[in-house]
C-alpha positions as CSV (number, residue, x, y, z in Angstrom):
1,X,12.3,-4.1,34.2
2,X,11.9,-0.2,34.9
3,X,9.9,2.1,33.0
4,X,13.0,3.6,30.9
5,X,14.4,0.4,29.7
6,X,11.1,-1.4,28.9
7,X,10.9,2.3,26.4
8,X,13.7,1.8,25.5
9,X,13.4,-1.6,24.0
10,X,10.0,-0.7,22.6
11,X,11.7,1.8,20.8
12,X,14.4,-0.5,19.5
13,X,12.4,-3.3,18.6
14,X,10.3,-0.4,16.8
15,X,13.1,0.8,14.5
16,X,14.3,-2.6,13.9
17,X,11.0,-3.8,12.2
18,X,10.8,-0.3,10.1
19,X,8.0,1.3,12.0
20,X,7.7,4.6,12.9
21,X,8.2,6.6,16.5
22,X,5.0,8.2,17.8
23,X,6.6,10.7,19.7
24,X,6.7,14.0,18.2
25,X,10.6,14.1,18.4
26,X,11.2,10.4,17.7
27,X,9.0,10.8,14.6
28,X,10.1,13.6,12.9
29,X,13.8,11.9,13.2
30,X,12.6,8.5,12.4
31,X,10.2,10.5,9.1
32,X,13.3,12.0,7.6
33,X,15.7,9.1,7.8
34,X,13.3,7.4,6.1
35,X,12.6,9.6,3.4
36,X,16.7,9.9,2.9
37,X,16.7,5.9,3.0
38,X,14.0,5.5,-0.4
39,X,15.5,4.8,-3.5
40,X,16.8,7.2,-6.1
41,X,14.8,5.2,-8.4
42,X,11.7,4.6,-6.5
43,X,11.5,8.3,-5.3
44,X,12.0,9.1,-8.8
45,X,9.0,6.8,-9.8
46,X,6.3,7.5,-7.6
47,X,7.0,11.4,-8.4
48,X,6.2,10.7,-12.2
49,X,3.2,8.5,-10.8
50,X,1.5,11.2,-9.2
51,X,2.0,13.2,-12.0
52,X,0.0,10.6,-14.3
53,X,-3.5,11.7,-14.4
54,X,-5.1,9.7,-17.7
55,X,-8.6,8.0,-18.2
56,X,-9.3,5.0,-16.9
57,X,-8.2,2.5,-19.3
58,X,-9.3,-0.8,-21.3
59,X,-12.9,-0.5,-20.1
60,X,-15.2,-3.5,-21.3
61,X,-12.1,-6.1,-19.9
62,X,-12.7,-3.8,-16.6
63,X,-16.3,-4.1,-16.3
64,X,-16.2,-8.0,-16.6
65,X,-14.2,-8.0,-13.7
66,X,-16.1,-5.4,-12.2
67,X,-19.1,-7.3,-12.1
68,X,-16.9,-10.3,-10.3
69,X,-15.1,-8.8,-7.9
70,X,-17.8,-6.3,-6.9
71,X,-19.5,-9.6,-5.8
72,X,-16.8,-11.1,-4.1
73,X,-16.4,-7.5,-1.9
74,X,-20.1,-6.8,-1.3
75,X,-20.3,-8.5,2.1
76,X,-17.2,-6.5,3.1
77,X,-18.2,-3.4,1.6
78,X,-21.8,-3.3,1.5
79,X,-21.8,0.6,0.4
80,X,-22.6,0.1,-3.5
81,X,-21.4,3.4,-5.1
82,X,-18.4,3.1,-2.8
83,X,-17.4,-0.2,-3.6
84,X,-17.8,0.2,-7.6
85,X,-15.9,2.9,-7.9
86,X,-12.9,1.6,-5.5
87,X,-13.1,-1.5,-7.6
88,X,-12.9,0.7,-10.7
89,X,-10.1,2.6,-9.2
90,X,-8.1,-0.4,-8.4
91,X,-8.5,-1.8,-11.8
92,X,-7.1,1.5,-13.2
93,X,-4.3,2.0,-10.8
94,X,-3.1,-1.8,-10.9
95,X,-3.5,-1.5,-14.5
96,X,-1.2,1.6,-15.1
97,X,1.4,0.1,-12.6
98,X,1.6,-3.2,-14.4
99,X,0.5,-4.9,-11.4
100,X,-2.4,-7.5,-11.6
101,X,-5.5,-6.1,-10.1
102,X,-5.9,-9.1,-8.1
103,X,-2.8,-8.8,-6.5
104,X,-3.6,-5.4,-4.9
105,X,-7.2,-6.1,-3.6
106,X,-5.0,-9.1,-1.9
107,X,-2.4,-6.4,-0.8
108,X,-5.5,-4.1,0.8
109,X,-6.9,-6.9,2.6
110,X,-4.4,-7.4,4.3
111,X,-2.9,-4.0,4.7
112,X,-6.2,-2.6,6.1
113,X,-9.2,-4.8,5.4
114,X,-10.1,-2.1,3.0
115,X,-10.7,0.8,5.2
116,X,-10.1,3.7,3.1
117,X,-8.6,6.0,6.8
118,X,-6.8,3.0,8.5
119,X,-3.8,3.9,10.4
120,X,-0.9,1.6,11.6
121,X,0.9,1.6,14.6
122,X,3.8,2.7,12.1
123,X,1.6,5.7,10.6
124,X,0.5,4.1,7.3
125,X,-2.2,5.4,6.2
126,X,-5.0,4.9,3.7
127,X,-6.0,1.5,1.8
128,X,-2.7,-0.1,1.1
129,X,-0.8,1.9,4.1
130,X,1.4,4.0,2.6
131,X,3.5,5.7,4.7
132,X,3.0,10.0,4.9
133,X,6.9,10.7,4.4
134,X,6.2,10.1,0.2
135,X,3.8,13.2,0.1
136,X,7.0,14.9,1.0
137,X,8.7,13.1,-1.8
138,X,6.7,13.7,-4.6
139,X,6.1,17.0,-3.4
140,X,2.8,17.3,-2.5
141,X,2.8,17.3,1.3
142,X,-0.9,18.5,1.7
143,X,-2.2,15.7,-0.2
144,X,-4.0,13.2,1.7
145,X,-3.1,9.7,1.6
146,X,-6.9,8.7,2.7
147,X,-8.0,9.9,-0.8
148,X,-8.3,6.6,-2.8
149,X,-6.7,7.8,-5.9
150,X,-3.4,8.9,-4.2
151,X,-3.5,6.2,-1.8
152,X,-3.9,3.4,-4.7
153,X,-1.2,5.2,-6.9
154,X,1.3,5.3,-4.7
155,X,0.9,2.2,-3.6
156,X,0.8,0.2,-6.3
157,X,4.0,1.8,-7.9
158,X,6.0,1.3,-4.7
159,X,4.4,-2.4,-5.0
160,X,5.1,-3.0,-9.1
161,X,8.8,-1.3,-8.1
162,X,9.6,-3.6,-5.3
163,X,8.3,-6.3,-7.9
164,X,10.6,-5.4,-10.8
165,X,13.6,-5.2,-8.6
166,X,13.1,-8.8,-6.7
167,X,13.1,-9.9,-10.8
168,X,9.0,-11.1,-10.4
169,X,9.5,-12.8,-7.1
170,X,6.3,-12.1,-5.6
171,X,6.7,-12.8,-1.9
172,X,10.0,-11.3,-1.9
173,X,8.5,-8.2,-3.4
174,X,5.9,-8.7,-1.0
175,X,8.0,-8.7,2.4
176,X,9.9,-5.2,1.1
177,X,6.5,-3.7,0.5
178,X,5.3,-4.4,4.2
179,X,8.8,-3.8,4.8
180,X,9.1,-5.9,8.1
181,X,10.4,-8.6,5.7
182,X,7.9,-10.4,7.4
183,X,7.2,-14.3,6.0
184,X,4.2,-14.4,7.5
185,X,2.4,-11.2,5.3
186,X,3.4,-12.7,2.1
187,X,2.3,-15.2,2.9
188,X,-1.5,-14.2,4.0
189,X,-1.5,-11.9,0.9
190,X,-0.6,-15.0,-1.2
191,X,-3.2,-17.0,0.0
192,X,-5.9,-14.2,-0.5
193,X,-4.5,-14.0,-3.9
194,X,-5.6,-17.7,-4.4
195,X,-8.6,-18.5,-2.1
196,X,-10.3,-15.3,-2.3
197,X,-8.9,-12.8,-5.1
198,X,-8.1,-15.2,-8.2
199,X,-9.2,-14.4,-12.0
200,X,-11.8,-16.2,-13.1
C-alpha cells in the first residue's frame, strides 16, 4: 500500500473510533466538530460543574475510606501527600457528581494508571483523560486539564451524565465515556471495580 493511502486509512480508522487528528490542521477541524457534536445538556452541565467550588463534603464517612483506599493505592502511588490528597479529591468530586468513588478510581486506572499528565494518542489529558476541547466549553480555555481538581470535575460529571442518560447502565455509560464504544473498556473498568476498587 503507498504512503498516501496507508494515511489515509490511519486517518479514517482515527475518526471512526472518536480520536483526535495530530496534525495541526486535522486537529483543529477534528477539535471543533467535536465541541459542536457535545450535548446541549452535557455542555450545559460541566459549565455549572466548574463553576462549583464548595468544601469537601461528609468528612468522617471520607476518611474511613481514606484510610482503605490509600492502602490499596500505596504501591501504585508510593508519594504519601500526593496520594491522600488525590484520594481526598476523588472522594469529593465522585461525591458531588453522584458517582460512587469507587467507580472513578476504577475509571482512572484504566484511563491513565493514575498519572496525573497522561496523554492519549486522541489528546486526553490528565487523570480520567478528558479531552482539551471542554476548557473551551466551559470557558476557561487556559485551565489545565493536568490540575487534579479540573481534571476530576469534569470528568466525573461527563461520567455521572453519560450514566443518567444510559438510565444506570453502567457499562453502557462506560463505553460513551471512553467513547470508542469499546466492550472491552467496560469491561476492564468493571472488573477493577470488583477485584480491586470494591467498598468494604
Amino acid at each position: 500500500m503507498e504512503v498516501g493511502k496507508k494515511t489515509l486509512v490511519i486517518l479514517a480508522i482515527a475518526v471512526i473510533a472518536g480520536f483526535t487528528v495530530t496534525h495541526p490542521a486535522w486537529a483543529a477541524n477534528a477539535t471543533a466538530k467535536e465541541e459542536a457534536a457535545v450535548d446541549p445538556a452535557l455542555r450545559v452541565l460541566v459549565k455549572k460543574a466548574a463553576l462549583d467550588t464548595d468544601s469537601f463534603r461528609d468528612r468522617f464517612d471520607g476518611e474511613v475510606w481514606l484510610a482503605d483506599m490509600s492502602r490499596r493505592l500505596e504501591k501504585r502511588v508510593p508519594d504519601a501527600p500526593y496520594r491522600v490528597e488525590l484520594l481526598k479529591t476523588v472522594h469529593y468530586e465522585a461525591h458531588r457528581s453522584g458517582l460512587p468513588p469507587e467507580l472513578v478510581l476504577a475509571v482512572i486506572d484504566v484511563e491513565s494508571n493514575f498519572s496525573q499528565y497522561a496523554i492519549s494518542r486522541a489528546g486526553a489529558r490528565g487523570l480520567m483523560q478528558v479531552m482539551p476541547f471542554w476548557l473551551n466549553i466551559i470557558g476557561r480555555p487556559g485551565d489545565s486539564l493536568f490540575r487534579m481538581q479540573t481534571n476530576l470535575r469534569l470528568g466525573c460529571t461527563i461520567l455521572k451524565y453519560y450514566l443518567d442518560k444510559e438510565k444506570g447502565n453502567l457499562q453502557a455509560a462506560l463505553k460513551r465515556y471512553n467513547g470508542t464504544r469499546e466492550r472491552a473498556y467496560a469491561m476492564r473498568v468493571d472488573k477493577l471495580l470488583r477485584t480491586r476498587w470494591f467498598r468494604q
